[in-house]
C-alpha angles and dihedrals in degrees: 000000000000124000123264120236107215092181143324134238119234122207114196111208090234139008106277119195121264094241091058099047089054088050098054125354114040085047090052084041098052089045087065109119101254095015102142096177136339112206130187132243106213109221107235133146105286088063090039080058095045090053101044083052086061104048092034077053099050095038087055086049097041092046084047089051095050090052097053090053087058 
């Protein structure tokens, strides 16, 4: 027996304005066969923290990484 999808996460690339999305992605979104909602997540400073840790993260490991070659 094959696993079952109950829904997927979208990652845009970058932070688009509300009034765009609404326009245009979230309509094209919510026409997808077996799409029951599609709901936002509104960009604001908690996620703006969680991202710069993980860059801050990867930067640390990449520069770690360099440094062990040498």
């Amino acid at each position: 027996m094959s696993d079952r999808h109950a829904g997927y996460i979208v990652t845009l690339t970058d932070d688009i304005r509300d009034e765009l999305a609404s326009e245009g992605i979230v309509v094209a979104l919510q026409m997808v066969k077996g799409v029951l909602s599609v709901e936002p997540i509104i960009a604001d400073f908690n996620l703006h923290m969680a991202q710069e840790r993980v860059r801050a993260e990867y930067r640390s490991k990449m520069i770690e990484f360099v440094r062990s070659l040498g």
